[in-house]
Structure formats: structure tokens, C-alpha cells
C-alpha positions as a Markdown table, in Angstrom:
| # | Residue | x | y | z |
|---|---|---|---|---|
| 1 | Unk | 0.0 | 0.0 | 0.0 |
| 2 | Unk | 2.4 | 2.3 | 0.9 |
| 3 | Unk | 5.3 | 1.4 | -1.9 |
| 4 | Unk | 1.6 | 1.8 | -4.7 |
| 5 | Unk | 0.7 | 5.5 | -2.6 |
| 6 | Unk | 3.5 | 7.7 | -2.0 |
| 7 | Unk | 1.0 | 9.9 | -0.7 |
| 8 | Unk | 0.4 | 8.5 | 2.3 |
| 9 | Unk | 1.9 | 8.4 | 5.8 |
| 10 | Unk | 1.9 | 6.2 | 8.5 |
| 11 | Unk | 1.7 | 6.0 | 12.0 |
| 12 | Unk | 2.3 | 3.3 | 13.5 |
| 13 | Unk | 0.8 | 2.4 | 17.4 |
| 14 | Unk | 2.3 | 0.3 | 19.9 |
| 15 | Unk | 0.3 | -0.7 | 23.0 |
| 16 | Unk | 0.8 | -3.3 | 25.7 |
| 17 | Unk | -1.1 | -5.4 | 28.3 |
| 18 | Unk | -1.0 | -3.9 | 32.2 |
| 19 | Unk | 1.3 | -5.7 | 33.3 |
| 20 | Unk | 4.6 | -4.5 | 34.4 |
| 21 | Unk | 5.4 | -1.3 | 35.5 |
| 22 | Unk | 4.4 | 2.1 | 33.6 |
| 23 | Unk | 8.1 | 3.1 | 32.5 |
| 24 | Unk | 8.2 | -0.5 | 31.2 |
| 25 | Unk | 5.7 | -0.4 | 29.4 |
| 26 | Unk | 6.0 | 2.7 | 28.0 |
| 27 | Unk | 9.4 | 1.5 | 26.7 |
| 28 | Unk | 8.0 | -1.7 | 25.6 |
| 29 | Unk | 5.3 | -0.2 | 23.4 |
| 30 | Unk | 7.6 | 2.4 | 21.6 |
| 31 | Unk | 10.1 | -0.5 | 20.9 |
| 32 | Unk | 7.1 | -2.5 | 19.4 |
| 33 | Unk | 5.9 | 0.3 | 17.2 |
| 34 | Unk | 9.9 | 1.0 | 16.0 |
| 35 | Unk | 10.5 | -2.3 | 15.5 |
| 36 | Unk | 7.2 | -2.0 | 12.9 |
| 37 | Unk | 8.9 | 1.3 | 11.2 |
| 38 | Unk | 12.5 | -0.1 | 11.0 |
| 39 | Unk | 10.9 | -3.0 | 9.1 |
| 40 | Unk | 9.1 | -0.7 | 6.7 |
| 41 | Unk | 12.2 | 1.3 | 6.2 |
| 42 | Unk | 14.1 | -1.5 | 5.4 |
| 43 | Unk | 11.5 | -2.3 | 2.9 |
| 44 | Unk | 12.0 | 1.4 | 1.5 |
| 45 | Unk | 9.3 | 3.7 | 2.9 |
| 46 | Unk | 10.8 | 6.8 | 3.6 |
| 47 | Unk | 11.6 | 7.8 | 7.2 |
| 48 | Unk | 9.8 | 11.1 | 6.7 |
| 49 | Unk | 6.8 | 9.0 | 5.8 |
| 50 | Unk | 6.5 | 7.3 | 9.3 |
| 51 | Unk | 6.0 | 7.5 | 12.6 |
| 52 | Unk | 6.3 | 5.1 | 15.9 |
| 53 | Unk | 4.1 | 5.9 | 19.1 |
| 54 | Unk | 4.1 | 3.7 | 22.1 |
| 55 | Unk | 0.9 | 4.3 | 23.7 |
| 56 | Unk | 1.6 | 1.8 | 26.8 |
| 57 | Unk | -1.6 | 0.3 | 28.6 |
| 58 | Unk | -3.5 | 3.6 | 27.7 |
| 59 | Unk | -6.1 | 2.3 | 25.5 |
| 60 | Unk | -6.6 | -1.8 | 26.0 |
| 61 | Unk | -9.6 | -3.0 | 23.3 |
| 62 | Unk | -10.0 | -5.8 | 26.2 |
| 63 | Unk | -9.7 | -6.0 | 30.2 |
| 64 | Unk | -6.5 | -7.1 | 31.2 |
| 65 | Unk | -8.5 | -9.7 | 33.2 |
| 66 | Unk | -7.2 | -12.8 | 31.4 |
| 67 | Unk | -3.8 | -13.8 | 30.0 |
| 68 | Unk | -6.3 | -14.4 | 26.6 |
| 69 | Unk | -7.2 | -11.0 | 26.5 |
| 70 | Unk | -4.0 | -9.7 | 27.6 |
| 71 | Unk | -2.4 | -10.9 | 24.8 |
| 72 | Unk | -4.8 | -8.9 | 22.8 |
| 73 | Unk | -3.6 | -5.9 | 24.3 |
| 74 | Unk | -0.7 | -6.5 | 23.2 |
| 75 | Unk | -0.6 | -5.1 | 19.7 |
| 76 | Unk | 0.5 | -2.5 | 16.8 |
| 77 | Unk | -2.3 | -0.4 | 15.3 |
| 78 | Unk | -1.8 | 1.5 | 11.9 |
| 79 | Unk | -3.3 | 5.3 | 11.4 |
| 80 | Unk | -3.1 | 6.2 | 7.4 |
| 81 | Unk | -3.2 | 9.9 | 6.7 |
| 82 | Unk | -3.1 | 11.1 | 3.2 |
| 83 | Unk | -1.2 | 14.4 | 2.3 |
């Protein structure tokens, strides 16, 4: 999508479950989402083109009340904006 549109940016989201402490998972989540924009770069989207947030246990689509959903938390979202 993004090598066909070089009109668009990404921004890639990294999130993780609640467990751990909040620096560590503040770490964890931006290391998740640059580990998503290294990839792309080595692919050969453009730096300018992308960028990594690590959003932490902020915004969980499930309770962390199971490991199952837990492991849900723990994700990478993509925004697309068109410029």
C-alpha cells in the first residue's frame, strides 16, 4: 500500500497489556511500534513518511482480566493519513 501510494503516511501504534510497571511499558510499546517502522524502512518507505508511538496500557480494546485478553492488548495499530 504504501510502496503503490506515495502519498500517504503512517503512524504506527504500539500498545501493551497492564502488566509491568508504567516506564516498562512505556518502553516496551515504543520499541514494538519502531520495530514495525524499521521494518518498513528497510523495505523502503521513507523515514519522513513514518512515525512510531508507544501508547503503553493507555487504551486496551480488552480488560487485562485474562492472560487471553491480555495478549490482545498487546498489539501494533496503523493510522493512514493522506497528504
Amino acid at each position: 500500500l504504501l510502496v503503490l501510494n506515495p502519498h500517504l503516511r503512517l503512524e504506527v501504534i504500539g500498545h501493551t497489556d497492564n502488566i509491568g510497571t508504567k516506564a516498562a511499558n512505556r518502553k516496551i510499546s515504543g520499541l514494538r511500534a519502531k520495530a514495525v517502522t524499521d521494518y518498513l524502512e528497510e523495505k523502503g518507505i521513507s523515514k519522513k513518511r513514518l512515525k512510531s508511538t508507544g501508547r503503553s496500557d493507555e487504551t486496551p480494546l480488552v480488560d487485562n482480566n485474562t492472560e487471553e485478553n491480555r495478549s490482545l492488548n498487546r498489539r501494533v495499530e496503523f493510522v493512514i493519513y493522506k497528504d
